[in-house]
Jmol script that loads the backbone (N, CA, C; Angstrom):
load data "model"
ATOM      1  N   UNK A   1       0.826  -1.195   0.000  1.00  0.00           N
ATOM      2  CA  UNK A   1       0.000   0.000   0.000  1.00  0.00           C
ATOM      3  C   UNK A   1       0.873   1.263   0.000  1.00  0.00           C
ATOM      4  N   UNK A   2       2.067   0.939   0.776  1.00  0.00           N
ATOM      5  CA  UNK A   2       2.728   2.465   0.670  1.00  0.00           C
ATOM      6  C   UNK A   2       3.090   2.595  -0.571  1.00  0.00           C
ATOM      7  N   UNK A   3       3.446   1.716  -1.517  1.00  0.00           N
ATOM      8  CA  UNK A   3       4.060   2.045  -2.508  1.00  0.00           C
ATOM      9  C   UNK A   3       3.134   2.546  -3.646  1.00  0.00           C
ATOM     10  N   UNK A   4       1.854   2.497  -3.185  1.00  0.00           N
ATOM     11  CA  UNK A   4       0.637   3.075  -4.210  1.00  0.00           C
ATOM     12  C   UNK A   4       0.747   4.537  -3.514  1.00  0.00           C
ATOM     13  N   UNK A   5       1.007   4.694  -2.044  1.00  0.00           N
ATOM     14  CA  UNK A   5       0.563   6.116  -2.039  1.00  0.00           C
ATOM     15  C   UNK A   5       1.850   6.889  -2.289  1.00  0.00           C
ATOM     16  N   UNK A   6       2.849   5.911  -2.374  1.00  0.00           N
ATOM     17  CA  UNK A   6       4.121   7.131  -3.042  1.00  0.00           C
ATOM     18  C   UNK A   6       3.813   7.498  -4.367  1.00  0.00           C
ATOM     19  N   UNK A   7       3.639   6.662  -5.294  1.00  0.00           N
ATOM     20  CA  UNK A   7       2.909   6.670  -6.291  1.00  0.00           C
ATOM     21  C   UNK A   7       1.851   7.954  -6.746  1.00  0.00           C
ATOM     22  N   UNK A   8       0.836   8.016  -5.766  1.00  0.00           N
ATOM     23  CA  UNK A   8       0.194   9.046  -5.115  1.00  0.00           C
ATOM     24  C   UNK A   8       0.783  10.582  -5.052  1.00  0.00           C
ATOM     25  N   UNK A   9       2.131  10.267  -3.912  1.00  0.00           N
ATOM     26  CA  UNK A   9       2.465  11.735  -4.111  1.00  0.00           C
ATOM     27  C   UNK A   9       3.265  11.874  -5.377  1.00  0.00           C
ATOM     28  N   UNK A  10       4.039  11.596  -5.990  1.00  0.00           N
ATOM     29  CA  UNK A  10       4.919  11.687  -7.223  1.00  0.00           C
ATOM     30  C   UNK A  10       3.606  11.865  -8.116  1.00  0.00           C
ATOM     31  N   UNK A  11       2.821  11.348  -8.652  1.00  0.00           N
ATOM     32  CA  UNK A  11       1.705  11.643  -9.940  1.00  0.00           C
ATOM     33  C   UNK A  11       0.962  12.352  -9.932  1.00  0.00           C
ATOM     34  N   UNK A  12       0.384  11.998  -8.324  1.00  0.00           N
ATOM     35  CA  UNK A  12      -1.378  12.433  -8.532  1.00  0.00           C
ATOM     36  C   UNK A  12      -1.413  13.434  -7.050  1.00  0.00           C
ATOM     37  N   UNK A  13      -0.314  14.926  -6.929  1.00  0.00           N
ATOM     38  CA  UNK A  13      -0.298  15.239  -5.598  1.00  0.00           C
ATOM     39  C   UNK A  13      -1.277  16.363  -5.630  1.00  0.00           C
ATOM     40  N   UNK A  14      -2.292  16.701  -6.332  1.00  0.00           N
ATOM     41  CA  UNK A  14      -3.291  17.170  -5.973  1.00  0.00           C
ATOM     42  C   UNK A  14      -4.430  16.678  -5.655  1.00  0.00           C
ATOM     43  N   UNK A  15      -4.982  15.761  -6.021  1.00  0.00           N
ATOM     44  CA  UNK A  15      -5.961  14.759  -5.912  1.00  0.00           C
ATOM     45  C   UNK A  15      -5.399  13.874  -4.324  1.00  0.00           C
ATOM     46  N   UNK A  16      -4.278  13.902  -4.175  1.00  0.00           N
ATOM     47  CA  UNK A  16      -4.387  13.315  -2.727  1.00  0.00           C
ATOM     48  C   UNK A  16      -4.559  14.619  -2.022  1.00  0.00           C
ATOM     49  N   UNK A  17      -4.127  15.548  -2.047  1.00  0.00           N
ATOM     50  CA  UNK A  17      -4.286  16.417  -1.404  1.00  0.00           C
ATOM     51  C   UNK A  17      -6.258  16.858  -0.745  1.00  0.00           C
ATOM     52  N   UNK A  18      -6.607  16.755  -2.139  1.00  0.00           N
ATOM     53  CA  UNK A  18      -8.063  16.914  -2.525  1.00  0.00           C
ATOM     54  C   UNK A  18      -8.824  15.553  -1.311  1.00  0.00           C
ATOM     55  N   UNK A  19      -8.257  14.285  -1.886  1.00  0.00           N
ATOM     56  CA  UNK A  19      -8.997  13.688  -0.723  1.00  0.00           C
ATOM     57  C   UNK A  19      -8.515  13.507   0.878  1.00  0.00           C
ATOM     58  N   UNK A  20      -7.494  13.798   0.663  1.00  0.00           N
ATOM     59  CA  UNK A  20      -7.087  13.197   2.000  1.00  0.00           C
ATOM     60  C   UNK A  20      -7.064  14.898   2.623  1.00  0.00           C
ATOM     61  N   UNK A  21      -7.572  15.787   2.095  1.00  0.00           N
ATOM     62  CA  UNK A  21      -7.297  16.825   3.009  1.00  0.00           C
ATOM     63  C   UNK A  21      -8.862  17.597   3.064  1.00  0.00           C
ATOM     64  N   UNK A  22      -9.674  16.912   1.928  1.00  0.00           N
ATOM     65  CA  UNK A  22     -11.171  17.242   2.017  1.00  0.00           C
ATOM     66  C   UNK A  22     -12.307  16.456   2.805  1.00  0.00           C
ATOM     67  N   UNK A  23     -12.368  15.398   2.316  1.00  0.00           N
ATOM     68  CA  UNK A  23     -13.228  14.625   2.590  1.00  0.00           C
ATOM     69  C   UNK A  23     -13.362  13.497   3.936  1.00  0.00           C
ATOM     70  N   UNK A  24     -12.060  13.343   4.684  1.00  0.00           N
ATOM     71  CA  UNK A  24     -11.913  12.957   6.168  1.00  0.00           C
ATOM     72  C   UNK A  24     -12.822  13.880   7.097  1.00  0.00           C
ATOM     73  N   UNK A  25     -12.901  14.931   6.673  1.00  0.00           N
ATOM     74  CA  UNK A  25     -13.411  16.377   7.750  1.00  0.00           C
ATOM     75  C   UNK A  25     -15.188  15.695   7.605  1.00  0.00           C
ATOM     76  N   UNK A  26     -16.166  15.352   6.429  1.00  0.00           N
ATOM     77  CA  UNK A  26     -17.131  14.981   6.315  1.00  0.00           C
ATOM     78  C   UNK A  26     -17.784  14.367   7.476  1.00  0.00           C
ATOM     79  N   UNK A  27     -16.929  13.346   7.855  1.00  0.00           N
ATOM     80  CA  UNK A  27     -17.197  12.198   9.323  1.00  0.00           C
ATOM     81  C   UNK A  27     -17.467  12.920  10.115  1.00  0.00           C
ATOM     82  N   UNK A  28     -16.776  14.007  10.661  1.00  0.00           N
ATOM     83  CA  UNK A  28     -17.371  14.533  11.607  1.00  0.00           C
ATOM     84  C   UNK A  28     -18.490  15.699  11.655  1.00  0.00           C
ATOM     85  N   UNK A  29     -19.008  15.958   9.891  1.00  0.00           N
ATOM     86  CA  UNK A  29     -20.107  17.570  10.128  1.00  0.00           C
ATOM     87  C   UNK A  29     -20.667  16.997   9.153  1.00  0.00           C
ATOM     88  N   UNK A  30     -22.104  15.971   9.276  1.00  0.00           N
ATOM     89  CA  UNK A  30     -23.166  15.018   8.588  1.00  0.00           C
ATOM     90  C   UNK A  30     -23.646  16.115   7.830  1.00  0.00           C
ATOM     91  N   UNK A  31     -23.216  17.515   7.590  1.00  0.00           N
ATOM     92  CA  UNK A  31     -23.649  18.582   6.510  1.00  0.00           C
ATOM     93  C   UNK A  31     -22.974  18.307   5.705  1.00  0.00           C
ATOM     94  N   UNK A  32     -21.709  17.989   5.700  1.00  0.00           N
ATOM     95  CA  UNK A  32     -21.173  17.836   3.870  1.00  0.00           C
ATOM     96  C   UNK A  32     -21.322  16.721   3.675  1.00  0.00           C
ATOM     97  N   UNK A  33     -22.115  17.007   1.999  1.00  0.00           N
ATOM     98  CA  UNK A  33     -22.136  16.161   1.257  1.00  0.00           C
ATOM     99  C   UNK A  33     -20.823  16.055   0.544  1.00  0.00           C
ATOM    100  N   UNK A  34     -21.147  15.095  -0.475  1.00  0.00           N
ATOM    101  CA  UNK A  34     -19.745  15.017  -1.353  1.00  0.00           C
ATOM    102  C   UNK A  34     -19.835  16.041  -2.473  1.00  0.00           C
ATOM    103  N   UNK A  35     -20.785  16.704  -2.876  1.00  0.00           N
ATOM    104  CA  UNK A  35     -21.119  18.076  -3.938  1.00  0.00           C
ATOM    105  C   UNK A  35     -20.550  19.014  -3.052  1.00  0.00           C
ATOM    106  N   UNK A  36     -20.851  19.448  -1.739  1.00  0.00           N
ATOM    107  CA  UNK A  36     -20.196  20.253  -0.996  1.00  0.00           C
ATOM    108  C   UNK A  36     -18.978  20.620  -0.845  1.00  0.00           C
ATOM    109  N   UNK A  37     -18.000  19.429  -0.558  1.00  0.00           N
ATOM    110  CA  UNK A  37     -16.804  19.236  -0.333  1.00  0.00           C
ATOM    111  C   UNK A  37     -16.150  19.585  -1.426  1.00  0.00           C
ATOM    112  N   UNK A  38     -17.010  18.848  -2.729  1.00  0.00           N
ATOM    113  CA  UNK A  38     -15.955  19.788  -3.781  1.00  0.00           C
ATOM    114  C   UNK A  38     -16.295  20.965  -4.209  1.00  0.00           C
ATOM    115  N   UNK A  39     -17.081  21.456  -3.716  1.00  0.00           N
ATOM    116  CA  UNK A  39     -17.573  22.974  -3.878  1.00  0.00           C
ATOM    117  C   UNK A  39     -16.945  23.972  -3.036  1.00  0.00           C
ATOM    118  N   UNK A  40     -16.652  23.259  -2.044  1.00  0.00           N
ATOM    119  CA  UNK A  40     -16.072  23.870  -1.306  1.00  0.00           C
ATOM    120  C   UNK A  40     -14.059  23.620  -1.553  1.00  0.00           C
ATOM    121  N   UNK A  41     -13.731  22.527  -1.839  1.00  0.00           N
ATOM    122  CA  UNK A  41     -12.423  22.591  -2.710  1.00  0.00           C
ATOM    123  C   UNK A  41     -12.118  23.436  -3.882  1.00  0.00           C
ATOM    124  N   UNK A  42     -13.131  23.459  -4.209  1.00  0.00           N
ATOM    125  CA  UNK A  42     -13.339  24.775  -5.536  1.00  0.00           C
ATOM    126  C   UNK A  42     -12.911  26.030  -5.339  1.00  0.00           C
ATOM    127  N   UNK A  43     -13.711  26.418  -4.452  1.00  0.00           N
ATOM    128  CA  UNK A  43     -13.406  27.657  -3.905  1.00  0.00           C
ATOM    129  C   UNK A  43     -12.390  28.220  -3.406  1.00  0.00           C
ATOM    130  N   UNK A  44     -11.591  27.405  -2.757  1.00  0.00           N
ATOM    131  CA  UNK A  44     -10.704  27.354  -1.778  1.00  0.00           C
ATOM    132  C   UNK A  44      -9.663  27.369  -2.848  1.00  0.00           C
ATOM    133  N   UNK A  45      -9.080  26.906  -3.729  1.00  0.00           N
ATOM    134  CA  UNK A  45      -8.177  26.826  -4.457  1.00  0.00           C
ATOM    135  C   UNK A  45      -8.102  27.669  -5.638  1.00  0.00           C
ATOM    136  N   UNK A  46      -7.012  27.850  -6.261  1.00  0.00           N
ATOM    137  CA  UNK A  46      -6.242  28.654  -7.745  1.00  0.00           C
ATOM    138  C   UNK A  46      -6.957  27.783  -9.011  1.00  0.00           C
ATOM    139  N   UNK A  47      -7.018  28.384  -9.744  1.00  0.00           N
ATOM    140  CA  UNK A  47      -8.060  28.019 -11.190  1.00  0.00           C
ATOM    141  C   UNK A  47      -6.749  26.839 -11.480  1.00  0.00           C
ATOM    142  N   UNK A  48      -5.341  27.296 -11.248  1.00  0.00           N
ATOM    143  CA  UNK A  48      -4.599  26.337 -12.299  1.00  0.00           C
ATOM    144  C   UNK A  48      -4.440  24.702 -11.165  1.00  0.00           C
ATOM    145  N   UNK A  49      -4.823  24.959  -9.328  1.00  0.00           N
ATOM    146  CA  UNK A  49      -4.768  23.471  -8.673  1.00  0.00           C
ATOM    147  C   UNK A  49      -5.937  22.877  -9.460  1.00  0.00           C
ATOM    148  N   UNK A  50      -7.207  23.895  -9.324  1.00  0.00           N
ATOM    149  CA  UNK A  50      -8.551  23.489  -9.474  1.00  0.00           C
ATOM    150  C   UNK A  50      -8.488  22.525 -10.829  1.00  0.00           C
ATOM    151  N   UNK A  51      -7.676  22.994 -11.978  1.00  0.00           N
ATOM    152  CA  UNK A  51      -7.562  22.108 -13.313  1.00  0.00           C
ATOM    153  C   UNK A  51      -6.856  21.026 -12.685  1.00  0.00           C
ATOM    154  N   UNK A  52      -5.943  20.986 -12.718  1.00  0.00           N
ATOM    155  CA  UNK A  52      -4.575  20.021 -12.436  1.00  0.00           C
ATOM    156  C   UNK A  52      -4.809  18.911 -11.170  1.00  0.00           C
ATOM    157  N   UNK A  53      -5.995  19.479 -10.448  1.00  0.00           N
ATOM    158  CA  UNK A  53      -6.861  18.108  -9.727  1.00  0.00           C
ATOM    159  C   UNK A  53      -7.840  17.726 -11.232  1.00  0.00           C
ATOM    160  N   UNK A  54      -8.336  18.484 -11.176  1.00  0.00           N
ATOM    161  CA  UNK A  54      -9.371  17.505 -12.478  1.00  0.00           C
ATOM    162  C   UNK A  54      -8.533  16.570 -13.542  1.00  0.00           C
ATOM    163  N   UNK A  55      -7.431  17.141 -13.984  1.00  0.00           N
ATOM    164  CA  UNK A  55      -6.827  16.493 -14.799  1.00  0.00           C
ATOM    165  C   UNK A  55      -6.041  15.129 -14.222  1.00  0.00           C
ATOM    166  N   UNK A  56      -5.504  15.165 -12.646  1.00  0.00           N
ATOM    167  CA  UNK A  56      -5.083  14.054 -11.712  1.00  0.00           C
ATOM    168  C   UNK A  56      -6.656  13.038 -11.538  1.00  0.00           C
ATOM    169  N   UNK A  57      -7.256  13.709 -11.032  1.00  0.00           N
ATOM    170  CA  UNK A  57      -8.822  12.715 -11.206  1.00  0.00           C
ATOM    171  C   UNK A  57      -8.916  11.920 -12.661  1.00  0.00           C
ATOM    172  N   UNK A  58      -9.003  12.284 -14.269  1.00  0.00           N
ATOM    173  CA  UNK A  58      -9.250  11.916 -14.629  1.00  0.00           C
ATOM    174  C   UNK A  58      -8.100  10.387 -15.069  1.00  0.00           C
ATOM    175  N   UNK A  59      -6.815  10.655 -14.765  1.00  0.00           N
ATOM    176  CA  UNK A  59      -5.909   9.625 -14.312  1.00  0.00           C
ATOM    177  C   UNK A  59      -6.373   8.287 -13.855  1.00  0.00           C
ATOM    178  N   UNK A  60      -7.046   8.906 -12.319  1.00  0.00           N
ATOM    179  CA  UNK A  60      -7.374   7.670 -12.017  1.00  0.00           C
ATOM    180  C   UNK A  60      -8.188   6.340 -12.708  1.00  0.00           C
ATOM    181  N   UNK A  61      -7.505   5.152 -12.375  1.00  0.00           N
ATOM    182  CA  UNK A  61      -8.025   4.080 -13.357  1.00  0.00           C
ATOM    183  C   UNK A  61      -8.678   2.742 -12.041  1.00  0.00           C
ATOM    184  N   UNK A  62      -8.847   1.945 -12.922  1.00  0.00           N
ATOM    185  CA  UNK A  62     -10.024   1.060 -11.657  1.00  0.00           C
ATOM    186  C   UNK A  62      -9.015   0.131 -11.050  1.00  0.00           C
ATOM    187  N   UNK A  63      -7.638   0.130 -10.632  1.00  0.00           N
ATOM    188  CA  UNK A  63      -6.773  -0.366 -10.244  1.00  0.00           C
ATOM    189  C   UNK A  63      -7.195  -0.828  -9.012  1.00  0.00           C
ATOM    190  N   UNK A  64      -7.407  -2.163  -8.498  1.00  0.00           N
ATOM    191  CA  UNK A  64      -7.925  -2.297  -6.841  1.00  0.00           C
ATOM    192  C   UNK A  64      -7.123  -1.420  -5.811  1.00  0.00           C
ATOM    193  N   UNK A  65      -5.829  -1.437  -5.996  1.00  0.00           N
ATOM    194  CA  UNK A  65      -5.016  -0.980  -4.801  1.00  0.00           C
ATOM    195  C   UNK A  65      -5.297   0.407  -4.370  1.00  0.00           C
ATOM    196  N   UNK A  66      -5.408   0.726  -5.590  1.00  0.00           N
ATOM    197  CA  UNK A  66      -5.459   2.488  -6.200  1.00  0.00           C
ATOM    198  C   UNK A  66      -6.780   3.254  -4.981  1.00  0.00           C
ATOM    199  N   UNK A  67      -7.912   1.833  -5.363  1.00  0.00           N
ATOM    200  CA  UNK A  67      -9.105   2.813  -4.885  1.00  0.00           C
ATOM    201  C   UNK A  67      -9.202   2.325  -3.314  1.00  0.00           C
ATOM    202  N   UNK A  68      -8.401   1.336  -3.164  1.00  0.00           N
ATOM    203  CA  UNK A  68      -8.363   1.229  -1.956  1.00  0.00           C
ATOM    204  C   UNK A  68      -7.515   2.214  -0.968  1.00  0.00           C
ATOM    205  N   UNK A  69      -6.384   2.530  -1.629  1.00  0.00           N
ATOM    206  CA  UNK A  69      -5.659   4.172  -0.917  1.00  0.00           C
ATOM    207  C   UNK A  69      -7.371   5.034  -1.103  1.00  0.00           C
ATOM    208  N   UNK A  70      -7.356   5.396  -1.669  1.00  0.00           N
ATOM    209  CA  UNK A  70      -8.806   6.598  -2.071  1.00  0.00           C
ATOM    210  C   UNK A  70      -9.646   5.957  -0.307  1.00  0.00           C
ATOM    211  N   UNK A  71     -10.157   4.953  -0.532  1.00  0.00           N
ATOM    212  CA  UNK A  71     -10.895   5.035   0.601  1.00  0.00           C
ATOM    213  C   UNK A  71     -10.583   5.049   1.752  1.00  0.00           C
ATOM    214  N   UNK A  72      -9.010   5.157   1.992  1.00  0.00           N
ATOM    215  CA  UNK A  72      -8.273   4.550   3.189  1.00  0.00           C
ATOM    216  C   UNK A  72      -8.234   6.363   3.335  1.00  0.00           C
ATOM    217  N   UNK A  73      -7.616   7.007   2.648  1.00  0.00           N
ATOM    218  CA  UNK A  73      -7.022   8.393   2.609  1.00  0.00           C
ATOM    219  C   UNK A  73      -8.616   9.122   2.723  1.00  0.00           C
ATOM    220  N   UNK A  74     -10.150   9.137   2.164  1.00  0.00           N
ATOM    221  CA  UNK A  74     -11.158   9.995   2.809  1.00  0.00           C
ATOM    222  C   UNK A  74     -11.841   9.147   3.829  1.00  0.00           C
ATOM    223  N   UNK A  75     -11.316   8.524   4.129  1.00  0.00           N
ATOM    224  CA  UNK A  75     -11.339   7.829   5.232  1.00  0.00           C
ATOM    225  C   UNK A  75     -13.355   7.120   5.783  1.00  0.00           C
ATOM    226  N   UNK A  76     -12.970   6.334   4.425  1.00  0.00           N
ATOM    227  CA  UNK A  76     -14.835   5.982   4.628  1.00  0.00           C
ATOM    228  C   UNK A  76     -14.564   3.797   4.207  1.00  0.00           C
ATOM    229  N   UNK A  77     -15.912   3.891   4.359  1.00  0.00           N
ATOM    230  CA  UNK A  77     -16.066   2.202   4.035  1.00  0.00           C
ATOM    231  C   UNK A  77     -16.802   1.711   2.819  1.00  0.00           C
ATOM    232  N   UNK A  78     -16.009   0.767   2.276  1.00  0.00           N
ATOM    233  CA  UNK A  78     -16.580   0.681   1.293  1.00  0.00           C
ATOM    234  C   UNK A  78     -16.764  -0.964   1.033  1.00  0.00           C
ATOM    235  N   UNK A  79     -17.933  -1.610   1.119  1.00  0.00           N
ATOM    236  CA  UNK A  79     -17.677  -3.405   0.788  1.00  0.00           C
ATOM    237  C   UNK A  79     -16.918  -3.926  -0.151  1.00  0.00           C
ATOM    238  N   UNK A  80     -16.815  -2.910  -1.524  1.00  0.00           N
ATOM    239  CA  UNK A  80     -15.940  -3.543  -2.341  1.00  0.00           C
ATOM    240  C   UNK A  80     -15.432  -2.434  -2.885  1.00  0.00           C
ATOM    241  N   UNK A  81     -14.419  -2.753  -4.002  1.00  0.00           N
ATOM    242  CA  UNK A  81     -13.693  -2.137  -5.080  1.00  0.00           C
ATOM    243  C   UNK A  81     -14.402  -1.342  -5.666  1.00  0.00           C
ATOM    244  N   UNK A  82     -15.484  -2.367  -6.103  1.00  0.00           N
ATOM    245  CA  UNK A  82     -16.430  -1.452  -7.210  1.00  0.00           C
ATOM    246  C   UNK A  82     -16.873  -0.463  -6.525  1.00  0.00           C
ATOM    247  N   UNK A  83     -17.828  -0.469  -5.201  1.00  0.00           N
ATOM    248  CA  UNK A  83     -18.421   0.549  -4.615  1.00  0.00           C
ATOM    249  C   UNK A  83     -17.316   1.530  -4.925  1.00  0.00           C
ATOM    250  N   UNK A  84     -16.305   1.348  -4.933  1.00  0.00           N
ATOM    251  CA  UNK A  84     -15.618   2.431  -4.431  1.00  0.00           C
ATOM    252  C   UNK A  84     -15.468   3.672  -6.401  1.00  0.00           C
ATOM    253  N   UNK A  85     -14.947   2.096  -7.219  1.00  0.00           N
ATOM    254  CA  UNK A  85     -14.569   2.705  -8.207  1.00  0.00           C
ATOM    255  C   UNK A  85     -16.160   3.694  -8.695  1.00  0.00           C
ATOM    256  N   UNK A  86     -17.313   3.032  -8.430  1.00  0.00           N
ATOM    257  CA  UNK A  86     -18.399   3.805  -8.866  1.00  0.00           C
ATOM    258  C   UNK A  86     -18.707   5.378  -7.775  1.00  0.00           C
ATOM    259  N   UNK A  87     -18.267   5.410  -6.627  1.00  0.00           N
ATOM    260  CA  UNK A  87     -17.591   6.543  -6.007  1.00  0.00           C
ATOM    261  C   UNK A  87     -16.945   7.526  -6.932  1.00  0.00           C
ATOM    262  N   UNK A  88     -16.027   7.048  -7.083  1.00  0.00           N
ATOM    263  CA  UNK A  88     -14.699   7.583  -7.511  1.00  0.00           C
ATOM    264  C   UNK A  88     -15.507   8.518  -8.846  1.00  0.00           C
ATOM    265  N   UNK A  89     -16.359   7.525  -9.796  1.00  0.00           N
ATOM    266  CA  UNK A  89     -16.993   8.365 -11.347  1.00  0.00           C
ATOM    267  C   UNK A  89     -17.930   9.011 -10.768  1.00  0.00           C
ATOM    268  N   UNK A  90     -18.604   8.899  -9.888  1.00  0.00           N
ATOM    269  CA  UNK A  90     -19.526  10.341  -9.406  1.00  0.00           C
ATOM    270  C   UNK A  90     -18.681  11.005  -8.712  1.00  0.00           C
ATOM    271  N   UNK A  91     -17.767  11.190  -8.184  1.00  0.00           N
ATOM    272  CA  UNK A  91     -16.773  12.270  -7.675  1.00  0.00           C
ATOM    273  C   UNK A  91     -16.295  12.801  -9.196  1.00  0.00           C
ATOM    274  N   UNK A  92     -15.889  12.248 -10.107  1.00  0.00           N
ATOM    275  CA  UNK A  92     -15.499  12.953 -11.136  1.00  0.00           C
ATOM    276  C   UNK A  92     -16.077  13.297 -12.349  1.00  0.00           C
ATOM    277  N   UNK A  93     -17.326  12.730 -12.217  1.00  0.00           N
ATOM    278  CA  UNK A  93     -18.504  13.768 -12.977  1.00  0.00           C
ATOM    279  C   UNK A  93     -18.889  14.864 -12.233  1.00  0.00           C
ATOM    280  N   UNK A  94     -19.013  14.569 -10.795  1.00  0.00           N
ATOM    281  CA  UNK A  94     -19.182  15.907  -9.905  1.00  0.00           C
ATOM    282  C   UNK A  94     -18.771  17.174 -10.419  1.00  0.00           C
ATOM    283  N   UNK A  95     -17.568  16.801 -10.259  1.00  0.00           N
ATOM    284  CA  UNK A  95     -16.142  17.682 -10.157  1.00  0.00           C
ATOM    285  C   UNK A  95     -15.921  18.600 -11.666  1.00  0.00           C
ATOM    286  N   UNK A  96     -16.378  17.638 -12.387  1.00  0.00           N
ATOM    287  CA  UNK A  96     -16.243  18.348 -13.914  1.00  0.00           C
ATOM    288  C   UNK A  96     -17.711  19.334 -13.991  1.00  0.00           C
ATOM    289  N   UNK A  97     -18.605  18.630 -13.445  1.00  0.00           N
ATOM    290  CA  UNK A  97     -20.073  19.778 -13.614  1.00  0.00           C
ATOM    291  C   UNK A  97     -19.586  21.042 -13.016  1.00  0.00           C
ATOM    292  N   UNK A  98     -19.040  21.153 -11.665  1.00  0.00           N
ATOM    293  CA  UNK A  98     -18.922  21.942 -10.612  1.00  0.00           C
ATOM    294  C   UNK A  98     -17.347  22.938 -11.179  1.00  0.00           C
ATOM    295  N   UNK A  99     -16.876  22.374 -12.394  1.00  0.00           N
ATOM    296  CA  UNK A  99     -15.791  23.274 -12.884  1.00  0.00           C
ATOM    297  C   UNK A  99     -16.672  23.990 -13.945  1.00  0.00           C
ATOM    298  N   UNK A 100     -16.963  23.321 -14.630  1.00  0.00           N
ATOM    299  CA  UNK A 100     -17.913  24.017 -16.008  1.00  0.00           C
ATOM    300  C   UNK A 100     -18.647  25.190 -15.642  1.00  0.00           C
ATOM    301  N   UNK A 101     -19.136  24.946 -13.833  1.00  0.00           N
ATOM    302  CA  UNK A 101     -20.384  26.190 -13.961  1.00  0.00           C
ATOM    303  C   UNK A 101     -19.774  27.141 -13.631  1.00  0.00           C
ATOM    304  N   UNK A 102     -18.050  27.387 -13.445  1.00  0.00           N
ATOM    305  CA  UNK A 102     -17.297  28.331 -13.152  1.00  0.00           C
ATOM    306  C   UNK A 102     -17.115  29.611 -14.452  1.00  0.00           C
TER     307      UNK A 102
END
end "model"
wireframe off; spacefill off
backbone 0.3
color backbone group
């Protein structure tokens, strides 16, 4: 596993940033949703992180290990892979609606 999340920081260091520094906070304030969180990552960030996560998101591929960092890092449960990988494409259809309406 560590060697997926080095992986992680060397490729994809906005998108970890994005989850592991957004979506842990959720657990504790049952107000954010996951539209929120990236609405609220939106905001919070420079037009050129805001691309360069979308463009690290669209990276991601259905690799088991991969989405298992993802759920380990926003720190939620997931029964399987898939749950997670079908997560993962509504986080990044989200994410692309929620750039467009910028």
């Amino acid at each position: 596993m560590e060697d997926i999340l080095q992986s992680f920081i060397e490729n994809t260091p906005d998108v970890l940033n994005f989850f592991a520094g957004y979506f842990p906070e959720a657990e504790f304030d049952d107000t954010l949703t996951d539209k929120k969180i990236i609405a609220n990552y939106i905001l919070s960030n420079t037009t050129a992180t805001i691309t360069q996560t979308y463009k690290e998101l669209e990276m991601l591929d259905n690799d088991p290990n991969t989405l298992k960092l993802i759920a380990r890092e926003i720190n939620r449960h997931f029964e399987t892979t898939e749950e997670i990988w079908q997560w993962l494409q509504m986080i990044k259809k989200t994410y692309q609606t929620k750039i467009e309406q910028l």
